[in-house]
C-alpha positions as CSV (number, residue, x, y, z in Angstrom):
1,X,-113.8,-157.4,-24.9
2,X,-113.3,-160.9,-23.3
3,X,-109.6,-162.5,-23.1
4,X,-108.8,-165.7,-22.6
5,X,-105.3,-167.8,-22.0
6,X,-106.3,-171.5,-23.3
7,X,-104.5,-174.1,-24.0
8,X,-105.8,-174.5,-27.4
9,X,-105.2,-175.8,-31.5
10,X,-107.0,-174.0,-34.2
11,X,-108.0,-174.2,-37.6
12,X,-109.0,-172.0,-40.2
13,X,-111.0,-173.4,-43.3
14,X,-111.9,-171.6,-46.5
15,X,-109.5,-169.5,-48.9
16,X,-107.0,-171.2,-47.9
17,X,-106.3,-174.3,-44.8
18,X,-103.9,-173.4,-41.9
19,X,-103.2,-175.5,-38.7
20,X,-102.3,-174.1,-35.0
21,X,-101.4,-177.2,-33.1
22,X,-101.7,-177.2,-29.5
23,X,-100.6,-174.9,-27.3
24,X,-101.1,-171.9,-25.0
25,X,-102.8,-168.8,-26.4
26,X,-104.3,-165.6,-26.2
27,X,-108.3,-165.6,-27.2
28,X,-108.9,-162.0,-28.0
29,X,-113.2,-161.7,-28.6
30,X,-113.7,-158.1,-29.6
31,X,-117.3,-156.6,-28.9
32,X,-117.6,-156.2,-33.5
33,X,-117.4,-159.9,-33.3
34,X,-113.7,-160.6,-34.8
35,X,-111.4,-162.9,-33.0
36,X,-107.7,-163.0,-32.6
37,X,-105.3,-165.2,-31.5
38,X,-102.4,-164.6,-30.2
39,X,-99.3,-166.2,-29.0
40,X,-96.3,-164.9,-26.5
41,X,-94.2,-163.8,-29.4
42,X,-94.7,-162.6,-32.8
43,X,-95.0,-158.9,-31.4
44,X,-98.7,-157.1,-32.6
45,X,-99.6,-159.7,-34.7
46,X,-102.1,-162.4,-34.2
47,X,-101.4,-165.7,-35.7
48,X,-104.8,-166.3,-37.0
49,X,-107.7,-164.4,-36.9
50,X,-111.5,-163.7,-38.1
51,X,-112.3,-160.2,-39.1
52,X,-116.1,-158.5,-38.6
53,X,-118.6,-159.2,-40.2
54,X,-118.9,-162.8,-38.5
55,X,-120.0,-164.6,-35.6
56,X,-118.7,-166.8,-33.0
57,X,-120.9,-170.1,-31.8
58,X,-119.8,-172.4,-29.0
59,X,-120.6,-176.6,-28.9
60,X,-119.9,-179.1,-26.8
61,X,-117.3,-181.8,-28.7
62,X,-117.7,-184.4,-29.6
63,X,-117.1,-187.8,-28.4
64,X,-113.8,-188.1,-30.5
65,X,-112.9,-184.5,-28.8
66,X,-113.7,-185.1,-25.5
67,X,-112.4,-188.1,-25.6
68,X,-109.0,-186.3,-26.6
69,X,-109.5,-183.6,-23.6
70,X,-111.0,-180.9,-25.8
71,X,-113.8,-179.2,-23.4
72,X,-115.2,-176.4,-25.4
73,X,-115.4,-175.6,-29.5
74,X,-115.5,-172.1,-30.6
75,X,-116.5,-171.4,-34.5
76,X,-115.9,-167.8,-35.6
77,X,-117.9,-167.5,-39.4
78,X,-117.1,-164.6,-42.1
79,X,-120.8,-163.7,-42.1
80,X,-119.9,-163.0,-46.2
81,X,-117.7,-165.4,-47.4
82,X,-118.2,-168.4,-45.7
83,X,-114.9,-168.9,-43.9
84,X,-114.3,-170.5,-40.3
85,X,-111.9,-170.2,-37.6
86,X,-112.6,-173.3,-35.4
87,X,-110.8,-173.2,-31.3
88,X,-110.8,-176.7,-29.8
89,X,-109.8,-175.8,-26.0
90,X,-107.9,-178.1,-24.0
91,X,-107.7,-176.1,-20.7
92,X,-109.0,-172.1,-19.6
93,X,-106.4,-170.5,-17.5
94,X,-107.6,-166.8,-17.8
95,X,-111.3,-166.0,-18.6
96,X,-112.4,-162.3,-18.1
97,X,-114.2,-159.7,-20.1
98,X,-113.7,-155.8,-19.8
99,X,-115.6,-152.8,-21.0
100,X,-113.2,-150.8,-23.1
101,X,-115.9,-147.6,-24.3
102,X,-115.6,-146.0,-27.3
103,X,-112.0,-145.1,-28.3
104,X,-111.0,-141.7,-29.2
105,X,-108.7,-143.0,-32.1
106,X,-105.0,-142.3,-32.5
107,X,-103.9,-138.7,-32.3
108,X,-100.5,-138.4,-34.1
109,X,-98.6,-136.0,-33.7
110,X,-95.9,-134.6,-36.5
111,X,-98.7,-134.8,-39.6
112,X,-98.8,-132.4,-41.8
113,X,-101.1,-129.9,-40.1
114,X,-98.4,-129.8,-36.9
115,X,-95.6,-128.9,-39.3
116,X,-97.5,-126.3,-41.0
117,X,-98.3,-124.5,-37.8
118,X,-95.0,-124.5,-36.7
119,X,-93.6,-123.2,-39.8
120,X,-96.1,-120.3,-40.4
121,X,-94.7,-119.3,-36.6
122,X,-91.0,-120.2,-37.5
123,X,-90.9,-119.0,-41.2
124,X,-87.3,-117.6,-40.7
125,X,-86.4,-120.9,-41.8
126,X,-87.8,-120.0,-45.3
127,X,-85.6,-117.1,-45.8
128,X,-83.9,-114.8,-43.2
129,X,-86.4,-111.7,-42.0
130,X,-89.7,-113.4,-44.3
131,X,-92.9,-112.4,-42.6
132,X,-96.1,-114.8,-43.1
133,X,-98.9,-113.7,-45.7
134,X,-101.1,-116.1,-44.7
135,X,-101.9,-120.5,-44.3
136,X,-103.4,-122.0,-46.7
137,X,-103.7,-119.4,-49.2
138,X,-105.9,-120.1,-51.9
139,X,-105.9,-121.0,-55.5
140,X,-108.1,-122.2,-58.1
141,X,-107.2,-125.6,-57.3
142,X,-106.6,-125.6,-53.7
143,X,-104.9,-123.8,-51.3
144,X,-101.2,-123.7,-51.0
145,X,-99.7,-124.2,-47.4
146,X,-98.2,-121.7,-47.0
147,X,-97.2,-117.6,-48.5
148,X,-94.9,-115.5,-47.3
149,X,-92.4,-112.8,-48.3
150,X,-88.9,-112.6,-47.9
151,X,-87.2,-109.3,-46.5
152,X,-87.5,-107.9,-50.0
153,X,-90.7,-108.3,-50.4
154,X,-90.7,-111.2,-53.0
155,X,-93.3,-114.1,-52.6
156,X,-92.5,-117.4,-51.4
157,X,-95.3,-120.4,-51.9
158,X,-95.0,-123.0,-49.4
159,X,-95.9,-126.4,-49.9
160,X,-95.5,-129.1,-46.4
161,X,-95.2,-132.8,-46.2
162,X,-94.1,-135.0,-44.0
163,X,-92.2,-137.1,-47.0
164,X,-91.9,-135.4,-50.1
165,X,-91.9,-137.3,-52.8
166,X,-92.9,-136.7,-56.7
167,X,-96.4,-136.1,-56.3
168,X,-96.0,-133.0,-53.8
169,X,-93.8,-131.0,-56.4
170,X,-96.5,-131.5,-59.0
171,X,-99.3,-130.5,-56.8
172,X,-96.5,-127.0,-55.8
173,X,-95.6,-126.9,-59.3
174,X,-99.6,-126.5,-60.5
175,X,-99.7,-123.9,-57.4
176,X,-97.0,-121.9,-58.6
177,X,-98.4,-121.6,-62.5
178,X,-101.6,-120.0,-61.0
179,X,-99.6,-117.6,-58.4
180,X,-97.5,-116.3,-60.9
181,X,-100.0,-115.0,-63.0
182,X,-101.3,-112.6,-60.2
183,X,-99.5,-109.4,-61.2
184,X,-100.0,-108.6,-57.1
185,X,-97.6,-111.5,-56.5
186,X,-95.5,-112.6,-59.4
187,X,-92.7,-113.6,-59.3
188,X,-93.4,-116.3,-56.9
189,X,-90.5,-118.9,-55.8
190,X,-91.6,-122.2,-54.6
191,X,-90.2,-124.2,-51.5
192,X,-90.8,-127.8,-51.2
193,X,-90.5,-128.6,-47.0
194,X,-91.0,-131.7,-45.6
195,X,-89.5,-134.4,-43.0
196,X,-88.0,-136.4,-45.5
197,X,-87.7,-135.8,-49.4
198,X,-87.3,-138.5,-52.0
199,X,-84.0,-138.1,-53.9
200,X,-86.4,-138.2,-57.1
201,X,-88.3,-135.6,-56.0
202,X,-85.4,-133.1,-55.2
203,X,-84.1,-133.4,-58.8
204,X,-87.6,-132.6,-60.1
205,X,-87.7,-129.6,-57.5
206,X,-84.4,-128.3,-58.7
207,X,-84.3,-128.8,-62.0
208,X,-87.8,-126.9,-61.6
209,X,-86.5,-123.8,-59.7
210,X,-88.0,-125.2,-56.3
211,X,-86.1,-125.0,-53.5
212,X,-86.1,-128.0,-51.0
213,X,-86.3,-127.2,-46.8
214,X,-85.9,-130.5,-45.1
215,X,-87.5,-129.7,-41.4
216,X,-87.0,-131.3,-38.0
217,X,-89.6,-131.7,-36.4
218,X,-88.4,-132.3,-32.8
219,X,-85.8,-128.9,-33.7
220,X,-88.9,-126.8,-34.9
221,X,-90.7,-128.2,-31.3
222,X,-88.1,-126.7,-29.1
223,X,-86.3,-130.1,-28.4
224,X,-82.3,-130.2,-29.9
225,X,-82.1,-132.7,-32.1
226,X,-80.0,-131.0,-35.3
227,X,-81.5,-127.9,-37.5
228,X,-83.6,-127.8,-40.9
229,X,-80.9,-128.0,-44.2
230,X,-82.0,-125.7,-47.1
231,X,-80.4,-127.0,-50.2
């Protein structure tokens, strides 16, 4: 990756025409080819750029250019459509490039898989003295997160996201239609868990017969922050 602080104006041709006028920027050259700039404010977003595939070429300006104090022309081209980013640079007050390696990508934590997990080790917050059948438990049509039973012995299915919304009771809805007809399990209640649930989705779950577990996360971790609400 090589950085540079310019004093620099840019302009981007193609779809559409936009003007940077002088000043001092952030040259970000990336190793796939795509350029940013950036400037000191704005936060994480450039204010123009050049996504891969393309290609940067430098020339030397010309007379008119040089003339103006421009001492280097960069031209970033969209390999596909056609489109230019073109740096006139004034002055180079940074210039260095850095070996970065490959990037192990972003490793989130609270998706759904962490939630699940903690759950199937926390399912007292399904119902008081449940015991865990077994994660992921399988149907014709995919597995549900989560079975357990209750102190009674009743089944519970268990479906986990980190916002519920609509489409999540479906998919536990379509769960719970294939559960209840094992004669092994039936009857089978439904809970809907997740971070956050859409106030459309919890009339759907009740007015289905599915209970709704909101879950903290940073609670079910071991750090205070408030308790799940079972509604």
């Amino acid at each position: 990756m090589r950085l540079v602080i310019a004093r620099c104006a840019v302009d981007y041709t193609g779809r559409l025409h936009a003007h940077l006028p002088l000043a001092t920027r952030l040259l970000v050259h990336k190793e796939d080819g795509s350029l940013l700039v950036h400037s000191d404010g704005g936060s994480y977003k450039p204010l123009n750029w050049m996504s891969p595939p393309c290609r940067l070429e430098t020339e030397t300006p010309g007379k008119e250019e040089a003339t103006a104090g421009v001492i280097d022309v960069w031209t970033v081209t969209h390999t596909k459509t056609g489109d230019a980013l073109r740096v006139q640079i004034y002055e180079v007050l940074h210039d260095s490039q850095h070996e970065l390696g490959v990037d192990p990508g972003l490793q989130k934590d609270g998706v759904e898989a962490d939630l699940q997990r903690l759950l199937a080790e926390q399912v007292d917050r399904i119902a008081e003295g449940a015991t865990l059948v077994r994660r992921e438990y399988p149907t014709a049509i995919g597995p549900v997160d989560l079975l357990v039973r209750d102190s009674a012995g009743a089944a519970i299915a268990v479906e986990i996201k980190r916002r519920g919304e609509i489409d999540g009771v479906e998919q536990l809805t379509r769960y719970l239609e294939l559960l209840r007809r094992d004669p092994h399990l039936a009857p089978v209640e439904g809970v809907f868990a997740a971070q956050e649930i859409k106030p459309q989705a919890r009339v759907l779950a009740e007015d289905r017969g599915i209970r709704c577990l909101v879950l903290d996360y940073e609670d079910m971790k071991g750090i205070e922050s408030g308790a799940p609400r079972l509604f």
